[in-house]
C-alpha positions as semicolon CSV with decimal commas, in nm:
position;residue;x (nm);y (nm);z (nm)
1;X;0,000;0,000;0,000
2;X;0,136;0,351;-0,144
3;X;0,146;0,598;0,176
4;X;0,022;0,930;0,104
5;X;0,372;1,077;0,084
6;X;0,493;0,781;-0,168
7;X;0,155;0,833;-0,424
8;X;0,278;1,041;-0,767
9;X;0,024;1,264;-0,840
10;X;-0,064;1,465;-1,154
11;X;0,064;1,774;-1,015
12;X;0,343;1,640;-0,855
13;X;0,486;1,451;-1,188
14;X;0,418;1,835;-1,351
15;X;0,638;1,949;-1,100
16;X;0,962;1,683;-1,130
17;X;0,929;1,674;-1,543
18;X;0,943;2,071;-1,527
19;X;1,236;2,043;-1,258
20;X;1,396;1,838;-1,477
21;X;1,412;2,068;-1,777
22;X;1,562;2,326;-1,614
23;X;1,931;2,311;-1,697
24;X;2,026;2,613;-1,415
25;X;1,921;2,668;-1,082
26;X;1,570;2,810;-1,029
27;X;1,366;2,918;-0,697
28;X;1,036;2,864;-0,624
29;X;0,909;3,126;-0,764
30;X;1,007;3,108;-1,074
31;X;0,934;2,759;-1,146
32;X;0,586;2,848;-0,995
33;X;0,584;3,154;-1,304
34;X;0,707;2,849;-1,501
35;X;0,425;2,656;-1,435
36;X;0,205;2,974;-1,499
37;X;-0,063;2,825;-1,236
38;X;-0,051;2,450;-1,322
39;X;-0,023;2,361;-0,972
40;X;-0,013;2,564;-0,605
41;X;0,230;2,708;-0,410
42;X;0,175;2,522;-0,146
43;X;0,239;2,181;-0,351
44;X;0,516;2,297;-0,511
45;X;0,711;2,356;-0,171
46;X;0,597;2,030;-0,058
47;X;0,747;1,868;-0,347
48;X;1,016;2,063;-0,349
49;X;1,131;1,989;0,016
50;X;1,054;1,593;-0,073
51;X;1,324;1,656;-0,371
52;X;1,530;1,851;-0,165
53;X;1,556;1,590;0,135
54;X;1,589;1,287;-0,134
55;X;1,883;1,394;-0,259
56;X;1,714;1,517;-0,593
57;X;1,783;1,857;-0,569
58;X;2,106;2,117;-0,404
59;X;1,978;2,417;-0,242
60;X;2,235;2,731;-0,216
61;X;2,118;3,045;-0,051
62;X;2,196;3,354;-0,249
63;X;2,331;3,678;-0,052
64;X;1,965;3,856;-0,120
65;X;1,834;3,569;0,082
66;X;1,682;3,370;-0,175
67;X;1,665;2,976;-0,203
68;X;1,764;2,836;-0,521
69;X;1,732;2,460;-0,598
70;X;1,967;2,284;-0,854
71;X;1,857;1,960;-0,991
72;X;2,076;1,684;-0,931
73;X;2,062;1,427;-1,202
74;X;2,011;1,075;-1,036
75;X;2,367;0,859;-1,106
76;X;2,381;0,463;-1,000
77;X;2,781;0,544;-1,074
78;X;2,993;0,604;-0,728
79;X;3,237;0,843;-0,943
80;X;3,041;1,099;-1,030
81;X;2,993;1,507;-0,914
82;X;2,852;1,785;-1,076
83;X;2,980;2,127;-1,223
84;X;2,763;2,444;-1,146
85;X;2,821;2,775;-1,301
86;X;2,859;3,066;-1,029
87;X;2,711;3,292;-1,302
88;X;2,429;3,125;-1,526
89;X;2,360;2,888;-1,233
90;X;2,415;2,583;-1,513
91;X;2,410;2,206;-1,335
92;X;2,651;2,007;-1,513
93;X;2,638;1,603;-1,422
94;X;3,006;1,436;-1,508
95;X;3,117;1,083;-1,479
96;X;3,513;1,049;-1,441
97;X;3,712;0,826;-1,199
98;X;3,951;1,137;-1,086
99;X;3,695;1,176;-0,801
100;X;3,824;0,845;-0,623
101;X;4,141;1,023;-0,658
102;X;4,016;1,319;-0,460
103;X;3,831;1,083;-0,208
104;X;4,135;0,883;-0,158
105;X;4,324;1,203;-0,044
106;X;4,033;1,327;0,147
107;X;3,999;1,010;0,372
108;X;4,373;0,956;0,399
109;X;4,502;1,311;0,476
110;X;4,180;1,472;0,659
111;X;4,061;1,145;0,810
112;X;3,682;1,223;0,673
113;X;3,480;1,024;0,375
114;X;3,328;1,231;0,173
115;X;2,946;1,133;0,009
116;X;3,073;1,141;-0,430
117;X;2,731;1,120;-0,492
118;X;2,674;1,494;-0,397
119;X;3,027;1,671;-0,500
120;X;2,921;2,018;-0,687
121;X;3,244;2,210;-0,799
122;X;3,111;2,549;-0,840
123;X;3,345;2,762;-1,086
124;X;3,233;2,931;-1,415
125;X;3,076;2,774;-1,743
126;X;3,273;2,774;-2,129
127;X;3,026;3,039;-2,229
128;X;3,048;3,256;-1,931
129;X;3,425;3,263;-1,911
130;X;3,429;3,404;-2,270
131;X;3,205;3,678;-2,157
């Protein structure tokens, strides 16, 4: 038996599919304006926080004091992180075994294991370092 916060709903698969085609961070609001009324507020936040404590989605607070979510595409692979633009806000998945590399020097010289499945390596995007 589904539990009520297990159950997809219409609104909430409107929600994830639109999440998903964003390719830069967004906030709430404007994936609400994205929506243009589709679903409520109050959904959307509820959904969002279910992303959000899944592991679906990064959250970064801006200095203006506004949450912005960053999807995190779902990898089975254990060497894996993400590259996010400072600038365009641009979410980047890559797959490359020079993570162990980094994890290997994290454990050995800092005595802490870091979770590869939610590395982000903020830095700037090919098209905004031309700019």
């Amino acid at each position: 038996m589904q539990t009520r916060e297990s159950y997809s709903t219409k609104q909430k698969d409107v929600i994830k599919n639109a999440i998903k085609n964003i390719d830069k961070e967004f906030s709430i609001k404007q994936l609400y304006n994205l929506l243009k009324g589709e679903t409520g507020l109050t959904t959307i936040y509820r959904c969002i926080d279910k992303m959000f404590m899944n592991g679906e989605l990064s959250k970064r607070i801006s200095d203006d004091n506004v949450t912005y979510y960053s999807y995190l595409e779902k990898c089975d692979k254990n060497n894996h992180f993400y590259l996010k633009c400072e600038k365009c806000g641009l979410m980047e998945h890559v797959d490359c075994d020079c993570i162990v590399e980094l994890e290997n020097h994290i454990l050995k010289n800092h005595n802490f294991l870091p979770n590869t499945k939610k590395i982000i390596i903020s830095g700037l995007c090919k098209k905004c370092k031309e700019c």
